[in-house]
C-alpha positions, 0 to 999 in steps of 0.5 A: 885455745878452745874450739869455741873460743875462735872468732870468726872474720871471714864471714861479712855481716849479709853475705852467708844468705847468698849460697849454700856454700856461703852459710855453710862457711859463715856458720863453721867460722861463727862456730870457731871450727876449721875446715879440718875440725868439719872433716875429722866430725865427719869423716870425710877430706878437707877439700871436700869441706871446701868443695862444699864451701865453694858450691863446687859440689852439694853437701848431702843431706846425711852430712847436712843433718850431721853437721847440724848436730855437731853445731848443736843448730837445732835444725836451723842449718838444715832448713836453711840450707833448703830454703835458700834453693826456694827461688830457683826452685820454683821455675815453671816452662809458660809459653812465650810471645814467640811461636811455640816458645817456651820460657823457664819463669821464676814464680813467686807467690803471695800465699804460702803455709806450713804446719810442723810436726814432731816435738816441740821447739823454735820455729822460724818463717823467712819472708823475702821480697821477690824484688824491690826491698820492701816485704809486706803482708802478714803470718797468722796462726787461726786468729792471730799472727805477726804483721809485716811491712818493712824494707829488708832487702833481699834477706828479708825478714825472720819471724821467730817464735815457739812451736805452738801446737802442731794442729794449728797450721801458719799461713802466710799472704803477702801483698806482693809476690815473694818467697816464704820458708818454714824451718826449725831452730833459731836463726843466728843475728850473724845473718844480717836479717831483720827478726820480729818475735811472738814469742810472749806475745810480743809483736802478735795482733788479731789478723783473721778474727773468727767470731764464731770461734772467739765466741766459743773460746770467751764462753769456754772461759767464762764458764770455767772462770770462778771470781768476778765476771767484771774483772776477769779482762784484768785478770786475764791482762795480768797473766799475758801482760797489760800492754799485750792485752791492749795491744790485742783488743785495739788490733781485734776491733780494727779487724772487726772494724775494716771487715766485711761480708764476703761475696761467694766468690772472694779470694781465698786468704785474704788478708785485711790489709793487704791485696792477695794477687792469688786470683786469675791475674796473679801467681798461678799453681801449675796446670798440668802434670807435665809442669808439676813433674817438671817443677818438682825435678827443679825443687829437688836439685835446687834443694840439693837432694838427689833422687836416692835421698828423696826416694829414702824421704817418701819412704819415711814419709809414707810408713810403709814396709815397702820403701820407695826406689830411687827407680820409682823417682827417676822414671817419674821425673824423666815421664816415664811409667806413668801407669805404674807410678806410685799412687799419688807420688806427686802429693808426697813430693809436694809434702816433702818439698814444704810445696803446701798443696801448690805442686799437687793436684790429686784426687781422694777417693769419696764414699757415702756414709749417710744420706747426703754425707760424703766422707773423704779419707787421707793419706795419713802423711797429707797436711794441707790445702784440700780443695772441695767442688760440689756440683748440682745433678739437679736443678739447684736452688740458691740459699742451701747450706753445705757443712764440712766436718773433720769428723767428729771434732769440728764443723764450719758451714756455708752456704750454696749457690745454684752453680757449681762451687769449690772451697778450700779447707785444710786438713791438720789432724788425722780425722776424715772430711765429712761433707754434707750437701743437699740432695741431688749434689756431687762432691769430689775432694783433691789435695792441693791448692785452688787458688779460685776456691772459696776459704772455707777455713773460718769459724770452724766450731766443736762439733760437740760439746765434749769435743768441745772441752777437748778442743779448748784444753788444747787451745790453751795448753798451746797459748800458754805454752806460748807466754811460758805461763802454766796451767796453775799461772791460768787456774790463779787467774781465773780464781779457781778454788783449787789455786786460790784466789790471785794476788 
């Protein structure tokens, strides 16, 4: 009999989410391996598979991603394997009712986000309920995403799908606190969690309509549309699909529908049908380096990474020809050398355990390039939340304009008030952040995320007319991508004279 010929029946339906050493048994017995098989793979000893097994000891990561290889996983079981470590993870010391007491809180949010890179394949989001059964709120790519209210238990819901575009980050806000992870590959059914797809659109609504954006994306293919201007919405219906394309215009009018004027000071993320708890009485991002160091120690050990595999990851992860010491992690976890740690190590850190700017808070230096232009420079390995607070040196007057640029493709502007203010942008591409302010204003720039400031993620436009041709031939290579159609399926629609006319 074959190797994968073997059924597996010591893994009940539900239980290979509860440990790491429990998915690890399900996935080998689902494989039709045995613990002997596992260990000739990877040269190690049986009792070390069933050490693994039993979480007497962590698999390292070297063996993980081997053993992900040999399942022919496609990442899935490495990702997963981390995400199960989430809820333990993130634990933050608060100070209790008692005097000078301090407790360990576990502390689910209800707005997380992620942005894969590296080539294309499936991708999945995990929601779980922090407690109760019921998982509610949404996940969302730009304008549109998947929406979920359904009663899941504690495996809670998979969202799967294609890797669209790697410039397009997935946000995802819940109306109760919960855990929420990104991974690689397909999860298995064996896992007993309920699963909702976008893939060929199936499943996808209009969540956070732009209509700056939406303009410019109609416009664009109006332009390059060459049959009848009144028939282009059936055409278009019949390349993704006529029951899709209902479904995307009933959900973008009741979008537009329910939506409002925001006030200067409106949550960041906002879904339009969920309450968002990231305001001063909901989940906070911890305060003080002493509790991001300490909240960073317990993701790695609940990630079950140790520090010379960690230092190996910074390494990687920041290009450089000088590797990170498994000493430089070690003296920063334990507080020591903090003069001399490496330079915006708990950024890294933060990139690294998929924190998404909610372990971080680390300033990036500014400079002046034009008059009243200031231009931030990255990390070339930062991905993420970025909070902007410009502050008036002068009497300021309400009703100025400020105007972020991720230079020179894409603009977004907002308005001013005469006080202080913050925003949130994000960044996914290598280009610098140019801020324009009036005279008179300050501008500092951090990575990481503020849940007090202002999104300032919407109705981001091309910057320019060629940047805008640019931008839109990639938009659609990701949406096409996404409905398996190719840029020929597109040309026949739009009745290009190089395709012919379509049928």
């Amino acid at each position: 009999m074959q190797r994968g010929e073997r059924l597996a029946r010591g893994s009940e339906r539900g239980t290979a989410l509860d440990s790491p050493g429990a998915l690890l048994r399900a996935w080998r017995q689902h494989a039709g391996w045995s613990q002997g098989e596992v260990a000739v793979a990877l040269h190690v000893s049986s009792a070390t598979v069933s050490s693994w097994e039993t979480g007497a000891r962590r698999i390292p990561l070297p063996m993980l991603e081997r053993l992900d290889h040999e399942y022919f996983a496609g990442g899935c079981l490495v990702d997963l394997v981390r995400a199960l470590g989430t809820p333990d993870g993130y634990r933050i010391d608060l100070p209790s009712r008692d005097a000078g007491g301090v407790s360990t809180q576990r502390i689910p949010r209800t707005y997380w986000g992620h942005l894969f890179s590296g080539s294309a394949g499936p991708v999945w989001v995990w929601v779980r309920p922090a407690s109760g059964a019921r998982v509610r709120g949404s996940c969302y790519a730009g304008a549109v995403g998947v929406r979920v209210d359904e009663v899941a238990g504690p495996p809670g819901v998979f969202l799967t799908g294609a890797f669209m575009d790697y410039e397009w980050a997935l946000h995802a806000v819940l109306a109760e606190p919960g855990w929420v992870d990104f991974g690689r590959g397909v999860p298995p059914e064996w896992l007993g969690a309920q699963i909702k797809t976008f893939n060929q659109f199936r499943d996808l609504e209009f969540i956070n309509p732009h209509p700056r954006w939406l303009r410019f994306c109609v416009d664009s293919l109006r332009l390059r549309d060459h049959g009848d201007p009144s028939t282009l919405r059936e055409r278009l219906g019949e390349l993704i699909g006529v029951s899709n394309a209902d479904r995307l215009e009933a959900s973008y009018h009741r979008c537009v529908g329910q939506a409002s004027p925001a006030p200067a000071t409106a949550e960041p993320h906002r879904d339009r049908h969920v309450t968002v708890s990231g305001g001063p009485a909901g989940p906070r991002p911890p305060a003080t380096q002493d509790q991001r160091r300490a909240l960073h120690k317990r993701l790695r050990e609940a990630r079950g990474l140790s520090q010379s595999e960690v230092a190996a990851g910074l390494t990687v992860l920041g290009g450089t020809a000088r590797p990170v010491s498994l000493h430089q992690v070690h003296n920063y976890e334990s507080g020591r050398s903090k003069a001399h740690r490496l330079p915006q190590l708990p950024a890294m850190l933060d990139v690294l355990y998929g924190g998404w700017g909610w372990t971080c808070f680390e300033a990036v230096r500014v400079r002046r390039v034009a008059q009243r232009v200031i231009q931030a420079t990255f990390p070339s390995w930062w991905r993420g939340p970025v909070r902007v607070s410009v502050h008036p040196q002068i009497p300021a007057v309400a009703g100025e304009g400020i105007t972020f640029s991720w230079w020179p493709s894409m603009s977004a502007d907002r308005e001013l008030g005469a006080e202080p203010a913050a925003f949130t942008v994000c960044r996914v591409s290598d280009e610098p952040l140019r801020v324009q302010v009036p005279d008179g204003w300050s501008v500092q720039v951090h990575m990481g995320y503020d849940p007090d400031a202002v999104d300032a993620n919407d109705d981001w436009v091309p910057a320019s007319e060629l940047a805008g041709d640019q931008i839109f031939d990639h938009v659609l290579g990701g949406w096409l991508h996404l409905i398996s159609k190719t840029k020929a399926d597109l040309d026949r629609a739009l009745c290009s004279p190089e395709s012919g006319t379509l049928e």
